[in-house]
N, C-alpha and C positions, 0 to 999 in steps of 0.2 A: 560518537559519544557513547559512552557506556549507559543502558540503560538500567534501570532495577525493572524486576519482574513485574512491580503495582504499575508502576510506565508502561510496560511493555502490554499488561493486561488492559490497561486505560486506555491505548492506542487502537489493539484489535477491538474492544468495546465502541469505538468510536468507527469502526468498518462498517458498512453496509449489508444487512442480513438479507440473504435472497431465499425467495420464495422455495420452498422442499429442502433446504439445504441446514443441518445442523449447524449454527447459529454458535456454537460453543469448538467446532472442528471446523466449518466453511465461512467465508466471507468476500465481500469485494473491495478495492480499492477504489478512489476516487474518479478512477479513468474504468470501471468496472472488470478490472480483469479478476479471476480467483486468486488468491491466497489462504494456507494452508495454515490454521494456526500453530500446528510442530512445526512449521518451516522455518519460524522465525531466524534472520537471519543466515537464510540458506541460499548462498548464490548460484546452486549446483541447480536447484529447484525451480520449476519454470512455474510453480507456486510457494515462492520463497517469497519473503516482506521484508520491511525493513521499516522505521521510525519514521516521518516525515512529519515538520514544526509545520500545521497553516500558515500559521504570520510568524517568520521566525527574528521581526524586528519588531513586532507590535507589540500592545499592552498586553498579551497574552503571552509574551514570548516565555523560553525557557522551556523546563518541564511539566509545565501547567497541562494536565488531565484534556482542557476543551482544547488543548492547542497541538493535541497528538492524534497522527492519524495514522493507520499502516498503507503502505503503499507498495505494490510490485515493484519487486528491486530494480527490474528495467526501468520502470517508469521514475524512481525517485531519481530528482532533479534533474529531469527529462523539460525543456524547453525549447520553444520555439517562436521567434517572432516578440520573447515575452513572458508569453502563455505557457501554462504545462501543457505538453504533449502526451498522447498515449501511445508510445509503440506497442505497449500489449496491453489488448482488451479478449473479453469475455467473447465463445463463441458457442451457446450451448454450455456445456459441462470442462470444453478447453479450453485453455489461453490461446491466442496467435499474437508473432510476436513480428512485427512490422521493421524490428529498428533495424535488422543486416539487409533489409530493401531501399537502395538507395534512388532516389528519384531524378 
């Protein structure tokens, strides 16, 4: 989906602001890994992000502001069993990135 910028800003608004971290340049994803807010849309970037709907069939669906969140591009539409998965979370100030380890 193509996003507009107010989207795309409403989504990282909707990131999780971590402790020492500019809040306007750093943020986390739902599975806590860092994303970058230039990165948007950067799959080169191991803090690149991308759009992800919470409920993308629910009464909130669409481009609805409470219904955008950013999420590391690895992790979006990452599942398993179901559930989202996180192959990359937060370690300190890195990402580590779980998903080329196969079990």
């Amino acid at each position: 989906m193509n996003w507009q910028e107010q989207q795309i800003q409403s989504a990282w608004e909707n990131g999780e602001v971590a402790d020492k971290a500019n809040p306007s340049k750093w943020r986390k994803d739902a599975c806590g890994a860092w994303i970058a807010r230039e990165h948007y849309d950067d799959p080169r970037s191991c803090f690149g992000w991308v759009i992800e709907e919470v409920d993308p069939n629910g009464a909130q669906a669409g481009a609805n502001p409470i219904n955008l969140r950013p999420c590391q591009w690895k992790n979006f539409g990452f599942r398993k069993d179901g559930k989202q998965a996180c192959p990359v979370i937060a370690n300190g100030g890195l990402n580590l990135d779980f998903s080329t380890i196969h079990g």
